[in-house]
Structure formats: C-alpha cells, structure tokens
C-alpha positions in Angstrom: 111.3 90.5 123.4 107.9 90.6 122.2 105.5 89.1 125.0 102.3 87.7 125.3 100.2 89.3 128.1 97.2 88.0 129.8 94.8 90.9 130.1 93.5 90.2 134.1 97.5 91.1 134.3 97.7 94.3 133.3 96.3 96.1 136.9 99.6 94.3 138.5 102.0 94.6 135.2 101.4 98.0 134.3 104.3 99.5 134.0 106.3 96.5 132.9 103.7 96.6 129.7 104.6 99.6 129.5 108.3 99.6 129.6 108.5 96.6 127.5 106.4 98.1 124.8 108.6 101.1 124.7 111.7 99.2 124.4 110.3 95.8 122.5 107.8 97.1 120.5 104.1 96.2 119.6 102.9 93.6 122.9 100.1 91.1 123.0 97.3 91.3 125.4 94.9 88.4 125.7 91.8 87.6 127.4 90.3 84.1 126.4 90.1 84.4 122.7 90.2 88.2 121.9 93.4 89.7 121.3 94.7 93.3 121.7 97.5 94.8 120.5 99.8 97.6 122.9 102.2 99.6 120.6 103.5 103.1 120.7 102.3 106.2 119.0 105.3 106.3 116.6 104.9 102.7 115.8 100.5 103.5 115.0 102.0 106.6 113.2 104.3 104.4 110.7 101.3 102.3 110.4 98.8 104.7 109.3 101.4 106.5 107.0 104.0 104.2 106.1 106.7 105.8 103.7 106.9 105.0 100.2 110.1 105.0 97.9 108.5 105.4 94.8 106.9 107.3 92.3 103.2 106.9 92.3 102.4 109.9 93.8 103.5 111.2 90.3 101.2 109.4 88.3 98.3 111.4 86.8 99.7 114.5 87.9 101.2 116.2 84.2 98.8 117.6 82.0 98.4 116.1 78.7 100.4 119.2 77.2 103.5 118.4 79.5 102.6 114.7 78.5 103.2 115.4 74.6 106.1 117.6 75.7 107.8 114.6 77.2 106.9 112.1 74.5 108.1 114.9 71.8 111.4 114.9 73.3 112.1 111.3 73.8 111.6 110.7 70.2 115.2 110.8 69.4 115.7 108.4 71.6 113.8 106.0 69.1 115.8 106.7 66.0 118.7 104.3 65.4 122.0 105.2 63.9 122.8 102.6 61.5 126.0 103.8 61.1 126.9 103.3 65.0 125.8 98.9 64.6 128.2 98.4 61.4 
C-alpha cells in the first residue's frame, strides 16, 4: 500500500520507506506543504522512456521516392470491379 510519509520520519523509518517502496511502489514524503516523491530506479526509468505501441516513430522517415512507390502500388486498390457489385 502506497503511504504517506512525514519527512522529520524518515531518520527513524528508513528502511521501512525503503522496503515499502520496493514492494508498493512510488511513496509520499511530506514536510508541511512540499511534497516529494520516493520511487525506484525502474519505476523513473519507465517514466522517462515509457514504451509506445505505435507507429510514430515511422512517420517522416521514407523518402518521397519510397512515398510514390507506395502510393503507385495501392492504386489498384482504388479501382472497383463493377462486375464483382452486380
């Protein structure tokens, strides 16, 4: 469970932070009004470079050539067989 630590607690709670960070996740440390956030390294790491499932890191990347290639050959795709709707 995710807890909410008072800051002038964490000389005597040390390791308890520490151990319910590593098997909670992200804790809370507060003084007054000020906030700090305790997480792990793997947690900052998936924060910094969170995974994506798509395809922008495609965009922009085929030159115009390959770009008329594509087009070119998805023409077909555009002509209708009239004889296929009757």
């Amino acid at each position: 469970m995710n807890q909410v630590w008072q800051l002038q607690d964490m000389q005597t709670h040390f390791n308890d932070i520490i151990e319910s960070t590593k098997k909670y996740g992200t804790q809370i440390l507060k003084q007054d009004k000020t906030e700090f956030i305790l997480l792990t390294m793997e947690d900052y790491q998936r924060l910094l470079h969170p995974i994506y499932h798509d395809l922008d890191t495609l965009s922009g990347t085929w030159t115009e050539q390959q770009s008329n290639e594509f087009l070119s050959r998805l023409s077909d795709f555009s002509q209708i067989d009239e004889e296929l709707w009757r």
